[in-house]
PDB file with one MODEL, atoms N, CA, C and O in Angstrom:
MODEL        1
ATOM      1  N   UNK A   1       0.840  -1.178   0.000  1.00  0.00           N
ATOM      2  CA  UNK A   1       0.000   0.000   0.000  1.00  0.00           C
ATOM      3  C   UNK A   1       0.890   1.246   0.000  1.00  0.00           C
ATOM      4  O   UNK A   1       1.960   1.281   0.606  1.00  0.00           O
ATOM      5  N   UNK A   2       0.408   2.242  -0.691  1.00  0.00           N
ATOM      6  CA  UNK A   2       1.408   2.901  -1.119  1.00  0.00           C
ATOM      7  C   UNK A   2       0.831   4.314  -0.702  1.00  0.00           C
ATOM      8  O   UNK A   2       0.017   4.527  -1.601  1.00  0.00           O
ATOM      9  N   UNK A   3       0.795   5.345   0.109  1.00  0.00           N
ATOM     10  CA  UNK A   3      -0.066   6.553   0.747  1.00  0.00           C
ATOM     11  C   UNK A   3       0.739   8.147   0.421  1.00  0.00           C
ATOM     12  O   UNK A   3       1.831   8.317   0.963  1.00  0.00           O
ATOM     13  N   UNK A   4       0.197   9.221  -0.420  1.00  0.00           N
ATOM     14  CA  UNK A   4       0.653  10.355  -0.019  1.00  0.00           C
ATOM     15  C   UNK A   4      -0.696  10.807   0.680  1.00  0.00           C
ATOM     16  O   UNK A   4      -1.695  10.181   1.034  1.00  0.00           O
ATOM     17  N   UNK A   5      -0.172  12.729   0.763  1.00  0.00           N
ATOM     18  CA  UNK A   5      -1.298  13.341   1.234  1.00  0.00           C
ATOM     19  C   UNK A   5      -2.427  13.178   0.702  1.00  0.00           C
ATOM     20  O   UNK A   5      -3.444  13.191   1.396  1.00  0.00           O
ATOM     21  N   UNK A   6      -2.465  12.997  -0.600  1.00  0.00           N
ATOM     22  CA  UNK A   6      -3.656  13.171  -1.145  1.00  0.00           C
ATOM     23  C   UNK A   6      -4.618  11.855  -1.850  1.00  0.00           C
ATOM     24  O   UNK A   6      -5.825  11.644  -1.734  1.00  0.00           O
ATOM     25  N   UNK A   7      -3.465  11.015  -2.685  1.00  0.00           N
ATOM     26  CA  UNK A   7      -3.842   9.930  -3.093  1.00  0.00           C
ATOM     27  C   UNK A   7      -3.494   8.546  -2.809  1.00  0.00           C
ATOM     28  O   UNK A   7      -2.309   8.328  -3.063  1.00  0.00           O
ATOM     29  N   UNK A   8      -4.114   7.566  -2.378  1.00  0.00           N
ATOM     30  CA  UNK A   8      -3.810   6.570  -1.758  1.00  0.00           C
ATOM     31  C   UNK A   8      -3.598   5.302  -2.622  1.00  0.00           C
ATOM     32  O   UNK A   8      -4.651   5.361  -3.258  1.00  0.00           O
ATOM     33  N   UNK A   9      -2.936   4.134  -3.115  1.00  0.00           N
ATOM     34  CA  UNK A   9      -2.978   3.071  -3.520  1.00  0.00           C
ATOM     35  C   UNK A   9      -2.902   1.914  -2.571  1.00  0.00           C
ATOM     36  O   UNK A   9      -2.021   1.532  -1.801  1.00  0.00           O
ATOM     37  N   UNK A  10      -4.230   1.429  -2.898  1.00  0.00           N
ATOM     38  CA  UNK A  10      -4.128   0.042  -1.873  1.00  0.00           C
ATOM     39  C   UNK A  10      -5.143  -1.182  -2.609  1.00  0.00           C
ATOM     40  O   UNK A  10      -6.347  -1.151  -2.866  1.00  0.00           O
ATOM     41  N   UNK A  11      -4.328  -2.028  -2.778  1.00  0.00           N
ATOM     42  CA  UNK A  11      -4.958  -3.055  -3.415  1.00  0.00           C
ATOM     43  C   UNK A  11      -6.516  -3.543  -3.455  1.00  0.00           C
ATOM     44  O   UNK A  11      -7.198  -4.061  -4.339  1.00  0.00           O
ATOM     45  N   UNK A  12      -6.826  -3.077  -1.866  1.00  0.00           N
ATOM     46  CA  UNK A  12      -8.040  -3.270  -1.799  1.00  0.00           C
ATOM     47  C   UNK A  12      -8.847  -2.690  -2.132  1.00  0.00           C
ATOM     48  O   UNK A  12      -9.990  -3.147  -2.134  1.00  0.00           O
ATOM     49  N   UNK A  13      -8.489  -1.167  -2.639  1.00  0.00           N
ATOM     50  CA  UNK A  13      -9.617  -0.307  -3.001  1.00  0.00           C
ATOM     51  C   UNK A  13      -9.624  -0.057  -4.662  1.00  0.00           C
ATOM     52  O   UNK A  13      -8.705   0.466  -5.291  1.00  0.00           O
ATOM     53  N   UNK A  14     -10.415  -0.371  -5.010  1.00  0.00           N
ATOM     54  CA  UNK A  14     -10.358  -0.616  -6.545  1.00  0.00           C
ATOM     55  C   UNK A  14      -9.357  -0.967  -7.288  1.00  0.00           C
ATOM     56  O   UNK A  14      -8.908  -0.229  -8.165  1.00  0.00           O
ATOM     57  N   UNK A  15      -8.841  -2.264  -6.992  1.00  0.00           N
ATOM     58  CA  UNK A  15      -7.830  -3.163  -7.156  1.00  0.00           C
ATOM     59  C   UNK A  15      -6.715  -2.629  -7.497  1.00  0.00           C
ATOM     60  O   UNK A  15      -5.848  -3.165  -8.186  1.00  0.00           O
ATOM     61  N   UNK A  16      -6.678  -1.028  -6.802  1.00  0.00           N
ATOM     62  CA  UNK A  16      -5.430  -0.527  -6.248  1.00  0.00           C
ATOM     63  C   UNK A  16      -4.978   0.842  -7.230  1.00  0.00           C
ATOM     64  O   UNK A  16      -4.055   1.635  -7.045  1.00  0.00           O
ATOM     65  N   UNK A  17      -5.815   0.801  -8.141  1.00  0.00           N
ATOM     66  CA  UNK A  17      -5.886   1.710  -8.598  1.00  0.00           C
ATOM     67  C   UNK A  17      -5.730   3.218  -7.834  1.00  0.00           C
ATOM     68  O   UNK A  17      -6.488   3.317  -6.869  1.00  0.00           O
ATOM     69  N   UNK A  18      -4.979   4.277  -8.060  1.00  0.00           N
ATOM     70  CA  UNK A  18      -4.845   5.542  -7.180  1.00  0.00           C
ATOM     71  C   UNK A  18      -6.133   6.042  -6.967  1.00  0.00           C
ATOM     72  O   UNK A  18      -6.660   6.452  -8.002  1.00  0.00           O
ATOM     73  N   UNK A  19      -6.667   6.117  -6.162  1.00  0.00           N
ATOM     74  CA  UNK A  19      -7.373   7.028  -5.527  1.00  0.00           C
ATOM     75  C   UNK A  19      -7.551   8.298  -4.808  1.00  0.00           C
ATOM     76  O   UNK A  19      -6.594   8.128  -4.052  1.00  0.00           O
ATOM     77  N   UNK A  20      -8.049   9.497  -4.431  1.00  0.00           N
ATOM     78  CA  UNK A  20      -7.944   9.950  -3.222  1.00  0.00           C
ATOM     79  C   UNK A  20      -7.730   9.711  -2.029  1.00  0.00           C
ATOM     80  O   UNK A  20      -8.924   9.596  -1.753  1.00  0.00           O
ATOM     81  N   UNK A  21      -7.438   9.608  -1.469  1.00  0.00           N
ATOM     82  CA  UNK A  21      -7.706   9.170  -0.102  1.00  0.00           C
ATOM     83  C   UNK A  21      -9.031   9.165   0.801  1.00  0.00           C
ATOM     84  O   UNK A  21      -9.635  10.080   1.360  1.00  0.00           O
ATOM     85  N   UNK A  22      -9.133   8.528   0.767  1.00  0.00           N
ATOM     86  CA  UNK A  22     -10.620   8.312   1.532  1.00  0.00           C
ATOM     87  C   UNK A  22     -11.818   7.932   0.991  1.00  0.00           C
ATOM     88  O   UNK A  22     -12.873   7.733   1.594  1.00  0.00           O
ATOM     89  N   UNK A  23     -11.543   7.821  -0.453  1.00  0.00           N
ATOM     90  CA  UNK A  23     -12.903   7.608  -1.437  1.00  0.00           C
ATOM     91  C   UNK A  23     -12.581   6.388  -1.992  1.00  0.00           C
ATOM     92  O   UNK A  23     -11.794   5.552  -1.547  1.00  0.00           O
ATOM     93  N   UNK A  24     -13.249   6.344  -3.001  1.00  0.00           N
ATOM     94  CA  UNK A  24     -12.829   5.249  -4.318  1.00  0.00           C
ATOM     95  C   UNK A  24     -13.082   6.002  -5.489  1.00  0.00           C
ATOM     96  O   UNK A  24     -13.840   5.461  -6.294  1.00  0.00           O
ATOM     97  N   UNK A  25     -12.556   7.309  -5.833  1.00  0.00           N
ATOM     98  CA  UNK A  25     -12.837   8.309  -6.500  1.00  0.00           C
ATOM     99  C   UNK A  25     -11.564   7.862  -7.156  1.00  0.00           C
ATOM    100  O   UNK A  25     -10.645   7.755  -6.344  1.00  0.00           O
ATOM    101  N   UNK A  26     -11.196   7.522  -8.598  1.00  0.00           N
ATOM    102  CA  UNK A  26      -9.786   7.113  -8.950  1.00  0.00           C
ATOM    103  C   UNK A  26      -9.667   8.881  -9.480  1.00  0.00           C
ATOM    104  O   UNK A  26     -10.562   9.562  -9.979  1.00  0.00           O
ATOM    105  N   UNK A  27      -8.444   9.223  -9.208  1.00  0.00           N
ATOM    106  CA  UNK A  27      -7.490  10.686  -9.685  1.00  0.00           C
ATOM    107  C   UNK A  27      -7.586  10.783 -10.743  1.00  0.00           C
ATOM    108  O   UNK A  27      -7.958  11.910 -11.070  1.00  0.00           O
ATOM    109  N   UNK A  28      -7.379   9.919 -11.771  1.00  0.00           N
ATOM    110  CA  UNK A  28      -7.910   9.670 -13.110  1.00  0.00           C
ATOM    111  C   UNK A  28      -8.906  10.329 -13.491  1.00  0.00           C
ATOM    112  O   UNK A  28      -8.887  10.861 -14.601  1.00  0.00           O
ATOM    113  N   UNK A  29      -9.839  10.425 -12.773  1.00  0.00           N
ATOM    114  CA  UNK A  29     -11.306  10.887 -13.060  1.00  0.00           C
ATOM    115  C   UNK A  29     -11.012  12.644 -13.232  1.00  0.00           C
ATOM    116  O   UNK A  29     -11.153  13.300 -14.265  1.00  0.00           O
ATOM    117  N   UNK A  30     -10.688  13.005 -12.244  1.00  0.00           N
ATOM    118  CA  UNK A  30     -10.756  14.468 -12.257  1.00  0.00           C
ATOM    119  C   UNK A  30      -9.796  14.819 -13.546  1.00  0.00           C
ATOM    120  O   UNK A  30     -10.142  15.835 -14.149  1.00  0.00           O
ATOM    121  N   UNK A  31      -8.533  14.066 -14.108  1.00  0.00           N
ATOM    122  CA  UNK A  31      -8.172  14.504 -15.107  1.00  0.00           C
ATOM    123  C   UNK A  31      -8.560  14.353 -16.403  1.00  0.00           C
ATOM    124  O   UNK A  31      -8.223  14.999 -17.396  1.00  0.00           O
ATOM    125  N   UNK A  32      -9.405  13.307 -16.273  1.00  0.00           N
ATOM    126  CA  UNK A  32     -10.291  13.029 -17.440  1.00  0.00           C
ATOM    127  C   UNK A  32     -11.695  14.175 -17.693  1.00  0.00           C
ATOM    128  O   UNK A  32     -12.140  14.755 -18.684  1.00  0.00           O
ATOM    129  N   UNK A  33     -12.044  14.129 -16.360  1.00  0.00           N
ATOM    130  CA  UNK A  33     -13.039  15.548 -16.480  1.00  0.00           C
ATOM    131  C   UNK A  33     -12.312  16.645 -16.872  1.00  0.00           C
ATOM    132  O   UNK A  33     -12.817  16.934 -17.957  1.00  0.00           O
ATOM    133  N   UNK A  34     -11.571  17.307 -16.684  1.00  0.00           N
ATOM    134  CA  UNK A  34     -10.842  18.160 -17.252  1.00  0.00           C
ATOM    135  C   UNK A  34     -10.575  18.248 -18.246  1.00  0.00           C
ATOM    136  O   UNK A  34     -10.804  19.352 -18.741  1.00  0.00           O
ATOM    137  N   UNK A  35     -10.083  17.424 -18.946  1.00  0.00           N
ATOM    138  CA  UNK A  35      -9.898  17.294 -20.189  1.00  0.00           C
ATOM    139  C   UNK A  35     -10.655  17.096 -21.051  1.00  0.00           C
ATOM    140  O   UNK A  35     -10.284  17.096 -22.225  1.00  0.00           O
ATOM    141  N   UNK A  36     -12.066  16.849 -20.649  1.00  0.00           N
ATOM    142  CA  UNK A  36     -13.269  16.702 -21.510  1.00  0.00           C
ATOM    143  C   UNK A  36     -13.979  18.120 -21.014  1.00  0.00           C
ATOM    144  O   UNK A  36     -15.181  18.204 -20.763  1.00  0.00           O
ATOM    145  N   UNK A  37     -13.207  19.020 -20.933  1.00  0.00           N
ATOM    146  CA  UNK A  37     -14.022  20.450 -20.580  1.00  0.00           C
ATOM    147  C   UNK A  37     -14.880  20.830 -19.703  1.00  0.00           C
ATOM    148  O   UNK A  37     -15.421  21.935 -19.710  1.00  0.00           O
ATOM    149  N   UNK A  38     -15.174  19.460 -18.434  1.00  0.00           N
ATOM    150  CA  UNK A  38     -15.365  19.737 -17.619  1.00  0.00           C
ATOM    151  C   UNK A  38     -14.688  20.950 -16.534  1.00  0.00           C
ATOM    152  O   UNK A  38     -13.542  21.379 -16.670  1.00  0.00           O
ATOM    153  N   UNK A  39     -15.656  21.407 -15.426  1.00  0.00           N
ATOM    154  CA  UNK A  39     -14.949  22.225 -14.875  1.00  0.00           C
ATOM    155  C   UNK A  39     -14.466  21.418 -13.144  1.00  0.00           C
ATOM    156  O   UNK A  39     -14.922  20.430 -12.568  1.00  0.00           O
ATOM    157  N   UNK A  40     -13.448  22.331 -12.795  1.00  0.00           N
ATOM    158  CA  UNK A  40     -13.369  21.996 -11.275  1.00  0.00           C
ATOM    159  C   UNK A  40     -15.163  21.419 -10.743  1.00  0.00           C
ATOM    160  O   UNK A  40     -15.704  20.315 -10.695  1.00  0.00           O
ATOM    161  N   UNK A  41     -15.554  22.648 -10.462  1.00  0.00           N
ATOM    162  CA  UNK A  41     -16.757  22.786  -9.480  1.00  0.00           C
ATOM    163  C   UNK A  41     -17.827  21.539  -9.937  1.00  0.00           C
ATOM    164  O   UNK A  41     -18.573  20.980  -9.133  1.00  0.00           O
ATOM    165  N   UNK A  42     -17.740  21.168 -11.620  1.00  0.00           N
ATOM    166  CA  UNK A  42     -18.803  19.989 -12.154  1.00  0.00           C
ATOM    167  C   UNK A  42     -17.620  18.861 -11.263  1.00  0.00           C
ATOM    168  O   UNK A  42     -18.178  18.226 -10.368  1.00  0.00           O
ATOM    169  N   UNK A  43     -16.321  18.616 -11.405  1.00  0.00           N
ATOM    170  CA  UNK A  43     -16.187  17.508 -10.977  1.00  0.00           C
ATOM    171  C   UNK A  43     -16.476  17.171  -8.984  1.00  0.00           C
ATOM    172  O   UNK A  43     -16.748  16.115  -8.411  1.00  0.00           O
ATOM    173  N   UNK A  44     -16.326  18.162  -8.592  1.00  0.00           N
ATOM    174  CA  UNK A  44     -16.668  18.088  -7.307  1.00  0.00           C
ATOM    175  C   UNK A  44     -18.313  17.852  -6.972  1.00  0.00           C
ATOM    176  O   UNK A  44     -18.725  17.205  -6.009  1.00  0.00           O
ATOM    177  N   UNK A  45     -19.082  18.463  -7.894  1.00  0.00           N
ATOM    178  CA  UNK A  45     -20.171  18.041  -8.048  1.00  0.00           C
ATOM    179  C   UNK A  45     -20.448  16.811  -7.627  1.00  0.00           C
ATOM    180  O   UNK A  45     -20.988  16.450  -6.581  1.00  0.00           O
ATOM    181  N   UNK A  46     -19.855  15.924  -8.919  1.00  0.00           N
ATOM    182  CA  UNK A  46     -20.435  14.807  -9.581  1.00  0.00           C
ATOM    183  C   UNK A  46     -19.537  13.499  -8.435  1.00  0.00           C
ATOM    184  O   UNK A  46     -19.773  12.290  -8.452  1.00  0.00           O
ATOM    185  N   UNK A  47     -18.635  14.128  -7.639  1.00  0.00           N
ATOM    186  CA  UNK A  47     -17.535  12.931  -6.975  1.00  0.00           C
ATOM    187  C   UNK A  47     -17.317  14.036  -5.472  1.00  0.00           C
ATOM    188  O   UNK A  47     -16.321  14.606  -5.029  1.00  0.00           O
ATOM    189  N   UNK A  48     -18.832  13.979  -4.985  1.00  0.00           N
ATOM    190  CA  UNK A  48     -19.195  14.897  -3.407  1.00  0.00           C
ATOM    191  C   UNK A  48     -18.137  14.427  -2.126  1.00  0.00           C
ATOM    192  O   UNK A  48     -17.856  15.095  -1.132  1.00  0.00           O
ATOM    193  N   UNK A  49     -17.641  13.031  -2.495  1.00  0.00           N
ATOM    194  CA  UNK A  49     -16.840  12.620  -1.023  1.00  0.00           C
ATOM    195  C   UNK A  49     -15.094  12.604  -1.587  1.00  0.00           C
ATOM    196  O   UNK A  49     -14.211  11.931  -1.054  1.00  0.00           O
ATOM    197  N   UNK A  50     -14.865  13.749  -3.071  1.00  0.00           N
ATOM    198  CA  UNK A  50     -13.734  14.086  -3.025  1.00  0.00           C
ATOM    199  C   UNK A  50     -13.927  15.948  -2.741  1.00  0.00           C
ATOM    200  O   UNK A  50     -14.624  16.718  -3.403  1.00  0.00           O
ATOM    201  N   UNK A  51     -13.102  16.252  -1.610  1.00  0.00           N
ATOM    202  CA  UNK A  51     -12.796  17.583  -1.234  1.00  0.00           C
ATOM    203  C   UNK A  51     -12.372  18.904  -2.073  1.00  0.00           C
ATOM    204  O   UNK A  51     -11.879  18.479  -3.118  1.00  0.00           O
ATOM    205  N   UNK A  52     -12.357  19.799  -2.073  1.00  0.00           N
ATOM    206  CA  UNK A  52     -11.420  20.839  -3.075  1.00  0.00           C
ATOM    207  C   UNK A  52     -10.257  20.684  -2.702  1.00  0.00           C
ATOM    208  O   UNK A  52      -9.281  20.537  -3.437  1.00  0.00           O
ATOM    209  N   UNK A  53     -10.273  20.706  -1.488  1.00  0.00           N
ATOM    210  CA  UNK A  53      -8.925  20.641  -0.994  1.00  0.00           C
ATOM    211  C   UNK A  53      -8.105  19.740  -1.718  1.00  0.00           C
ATOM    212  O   UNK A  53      -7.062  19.877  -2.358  1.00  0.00           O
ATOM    213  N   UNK A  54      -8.863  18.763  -1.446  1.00  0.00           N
ATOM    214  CA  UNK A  54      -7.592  17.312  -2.227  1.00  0.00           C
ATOM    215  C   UNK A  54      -7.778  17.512  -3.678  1.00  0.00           C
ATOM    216  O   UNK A  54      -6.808  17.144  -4.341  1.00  0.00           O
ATOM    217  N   UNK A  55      -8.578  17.905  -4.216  1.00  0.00           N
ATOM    218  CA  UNK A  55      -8.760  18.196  -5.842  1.00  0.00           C
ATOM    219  C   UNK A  55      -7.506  19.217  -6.343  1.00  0.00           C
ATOM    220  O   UNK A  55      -6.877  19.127  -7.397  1.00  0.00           O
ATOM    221  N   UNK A  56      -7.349  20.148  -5.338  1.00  0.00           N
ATOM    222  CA  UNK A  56      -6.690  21.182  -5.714  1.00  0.00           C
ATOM    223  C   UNK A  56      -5.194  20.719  -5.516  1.00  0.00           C
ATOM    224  O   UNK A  56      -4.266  20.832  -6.316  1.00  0.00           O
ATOM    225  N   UNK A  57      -5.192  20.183  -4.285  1.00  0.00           N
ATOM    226  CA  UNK A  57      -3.487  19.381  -3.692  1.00  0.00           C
ATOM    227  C   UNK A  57      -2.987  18.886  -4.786  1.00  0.00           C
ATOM    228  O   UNK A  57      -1.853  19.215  -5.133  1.00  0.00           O
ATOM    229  N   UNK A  58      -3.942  17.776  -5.720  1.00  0.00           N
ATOM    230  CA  UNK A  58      -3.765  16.988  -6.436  1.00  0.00           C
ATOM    231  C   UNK A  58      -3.111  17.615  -7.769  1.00  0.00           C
ATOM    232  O   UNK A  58      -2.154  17.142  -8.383  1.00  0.00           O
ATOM    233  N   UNK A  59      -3.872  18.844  -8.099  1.00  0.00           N
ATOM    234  CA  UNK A  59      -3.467  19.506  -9.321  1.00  0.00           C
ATOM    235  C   UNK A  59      -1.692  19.624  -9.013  1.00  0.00           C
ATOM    236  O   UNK A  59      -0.742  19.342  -9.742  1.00  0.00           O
ATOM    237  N   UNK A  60      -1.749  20.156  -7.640  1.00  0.00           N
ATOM    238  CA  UNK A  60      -0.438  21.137  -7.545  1.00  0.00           C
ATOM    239  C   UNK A  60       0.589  20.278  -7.186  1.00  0.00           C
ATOM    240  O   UNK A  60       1.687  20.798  -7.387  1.00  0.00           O
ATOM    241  N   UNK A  61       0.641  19.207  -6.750  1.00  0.00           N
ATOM    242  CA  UNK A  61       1.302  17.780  -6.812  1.00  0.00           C
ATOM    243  C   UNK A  61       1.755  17.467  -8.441  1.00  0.00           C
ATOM    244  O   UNK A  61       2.866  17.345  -8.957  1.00  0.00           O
ATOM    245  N   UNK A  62       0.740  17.415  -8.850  1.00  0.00           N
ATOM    246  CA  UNK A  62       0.946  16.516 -10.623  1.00  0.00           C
ATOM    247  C   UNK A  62       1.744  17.958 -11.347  1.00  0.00           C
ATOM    248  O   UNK A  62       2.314  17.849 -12.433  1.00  0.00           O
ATOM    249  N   UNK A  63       1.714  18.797 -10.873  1.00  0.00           N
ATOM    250  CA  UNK A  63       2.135  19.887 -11.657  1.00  0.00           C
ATOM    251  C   UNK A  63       3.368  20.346 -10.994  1.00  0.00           C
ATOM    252  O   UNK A  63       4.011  21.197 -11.609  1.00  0.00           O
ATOM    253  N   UNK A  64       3.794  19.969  -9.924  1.00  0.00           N
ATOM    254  CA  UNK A  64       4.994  19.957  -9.231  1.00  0.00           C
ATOM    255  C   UNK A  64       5.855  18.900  -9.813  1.00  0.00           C
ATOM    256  O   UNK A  64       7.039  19.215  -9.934  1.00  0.00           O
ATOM    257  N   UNK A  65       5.480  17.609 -10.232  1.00  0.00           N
ATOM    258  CA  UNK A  65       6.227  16.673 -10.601  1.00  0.00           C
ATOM    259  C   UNK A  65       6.624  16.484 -12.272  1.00  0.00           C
ATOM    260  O   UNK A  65       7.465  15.791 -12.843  1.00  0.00           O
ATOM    261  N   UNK A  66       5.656  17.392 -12.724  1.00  0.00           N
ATOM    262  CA  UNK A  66       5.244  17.597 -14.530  1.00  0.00           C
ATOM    263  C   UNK A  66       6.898  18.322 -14.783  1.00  0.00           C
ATOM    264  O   UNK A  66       7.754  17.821 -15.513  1.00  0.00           O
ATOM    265  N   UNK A  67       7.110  19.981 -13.743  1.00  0.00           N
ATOM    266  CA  UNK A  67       8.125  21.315 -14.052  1.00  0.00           C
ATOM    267  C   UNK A  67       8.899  20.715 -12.997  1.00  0.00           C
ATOM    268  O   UNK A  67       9.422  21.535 -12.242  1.00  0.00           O
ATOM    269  N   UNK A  68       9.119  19.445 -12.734  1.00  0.00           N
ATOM    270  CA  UNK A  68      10.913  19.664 -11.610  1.00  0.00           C
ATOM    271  C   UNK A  68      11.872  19.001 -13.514  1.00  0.00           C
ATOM    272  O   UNK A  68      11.629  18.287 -14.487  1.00  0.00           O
ATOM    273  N   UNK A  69      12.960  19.895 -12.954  1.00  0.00           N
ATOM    274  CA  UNK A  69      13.727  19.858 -13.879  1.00  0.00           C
ATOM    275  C   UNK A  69      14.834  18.780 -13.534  1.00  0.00           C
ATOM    276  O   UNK A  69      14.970  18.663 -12.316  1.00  0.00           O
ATOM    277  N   UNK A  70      15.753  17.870 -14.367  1.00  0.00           N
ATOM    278  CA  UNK A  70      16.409  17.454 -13.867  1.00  0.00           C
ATOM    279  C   UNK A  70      17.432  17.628 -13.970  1.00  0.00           C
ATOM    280  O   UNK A  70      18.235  17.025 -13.257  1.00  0.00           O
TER     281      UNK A  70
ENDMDL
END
């Protein structure tokens, strides 16, 4: 099982697929909404037991790891 702040992998929760933490909301989702022109606020909508907070962590995580230079 594999845990940051925001997204959790554990075998047991949708056969381990990343998740949020605390849901079974796979991270996937919110970038797929996004990318289909969804907005923030529709995906929080539509996935109520993922937070802004962690929605937003999540952006700034994936986008921290996108611009480190090596």
């Amino acid at each position: 099982m594999q845990t940051s702040s925001v997204v959790k992998i554990d075998p047991e929760i949708m056969s381990g697929t990343p998740c949020f933490a605390g849901t079974r909301v796979p991270a996937r989702t919110l970038i797929d909404c996004l990318e289909g022109g969804e907005s923030l606020a529709d995906f929080l909508a539509d996935f109520p037991t993922v937070t802004h907070q962690q929605a937003i962590a999540f952006l700034e995580e994936a986008s921290d790891r996108m611009l480190v230079t090596a």
